[in-house]
C-alpha positions as CSV (number, residue, x, y, z in Angstrom):
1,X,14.2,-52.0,98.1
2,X,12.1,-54.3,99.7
3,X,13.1,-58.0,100.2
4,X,11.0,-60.5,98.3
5,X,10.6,-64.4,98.9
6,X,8.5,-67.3,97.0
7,X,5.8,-68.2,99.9
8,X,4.7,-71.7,98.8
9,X,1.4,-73.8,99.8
10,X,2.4,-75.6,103.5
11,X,-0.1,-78.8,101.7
12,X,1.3,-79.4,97.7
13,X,4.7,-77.4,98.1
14,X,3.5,-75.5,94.9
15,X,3.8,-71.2,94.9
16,X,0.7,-68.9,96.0
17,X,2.6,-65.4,96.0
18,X,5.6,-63.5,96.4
19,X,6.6,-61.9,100.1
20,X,7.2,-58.4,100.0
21,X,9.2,-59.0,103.8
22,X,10.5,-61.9,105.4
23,X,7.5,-62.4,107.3
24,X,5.5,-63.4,104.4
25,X,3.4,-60.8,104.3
26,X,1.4,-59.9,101.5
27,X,-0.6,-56.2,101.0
28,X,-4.4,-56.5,101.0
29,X,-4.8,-54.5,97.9
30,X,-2.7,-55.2,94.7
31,X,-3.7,-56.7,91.2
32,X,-0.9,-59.2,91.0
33,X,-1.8,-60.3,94.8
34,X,-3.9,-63.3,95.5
35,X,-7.5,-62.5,96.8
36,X,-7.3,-63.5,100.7
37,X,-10.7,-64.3,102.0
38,X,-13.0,-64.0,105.3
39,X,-15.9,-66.4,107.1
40,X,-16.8,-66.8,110.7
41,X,-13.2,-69.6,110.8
42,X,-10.8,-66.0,109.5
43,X,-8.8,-64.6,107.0
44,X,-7.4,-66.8,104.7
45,X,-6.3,-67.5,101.0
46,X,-7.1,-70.9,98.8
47,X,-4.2,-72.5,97.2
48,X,-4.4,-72.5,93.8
49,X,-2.8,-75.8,92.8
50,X,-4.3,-77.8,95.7
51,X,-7.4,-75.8,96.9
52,X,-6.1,-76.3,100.7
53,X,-6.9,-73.4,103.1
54,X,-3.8,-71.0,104.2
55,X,-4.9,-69.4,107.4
56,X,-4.0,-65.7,107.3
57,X,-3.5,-62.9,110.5
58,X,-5.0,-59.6,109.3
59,X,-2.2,-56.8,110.2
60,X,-2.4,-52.9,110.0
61,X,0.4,-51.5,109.8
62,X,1.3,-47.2,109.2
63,X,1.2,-48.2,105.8
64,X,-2.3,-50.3,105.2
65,X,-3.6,-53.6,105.6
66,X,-1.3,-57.0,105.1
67,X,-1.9,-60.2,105.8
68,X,1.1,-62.8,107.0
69,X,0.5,-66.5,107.1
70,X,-1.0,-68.0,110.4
């Protein structure tokens, strides 16, 4: 089983998603996953509570696409 965290906005403290690894990663594709975002500044998701922006780092891995907080 995969380990699983609260990853919470860096701005308002408030939760944006749950990790599936340590290294707050989230999978690009998922239903109950937050949408992440791309322009010409990156990858990024918009914080729900606050609206800030959360940069993201786009990752493949052997098993897809994740992003992990920048």
């Amino acid at each position: 089983m995969l380990p699983t965290h609260d990853v919470d906005c860096r701005y308002c403290g408030e939760f944006v998603f749950t990790s599936l690894s340590v290294d707050d990663e989230l999978p690009a594709e998922g239903p109950t996953f937050p949408k992440v975002r791309s322009d010409k500044e990156g990858d990024y998701l918009l914080c729900p509570h606050c609206g800030h922006r959360m940069a993201m780092k786009r990752i493949t891995t052997d098993k897809g696409v994740v992003f992990r907080t920048a």
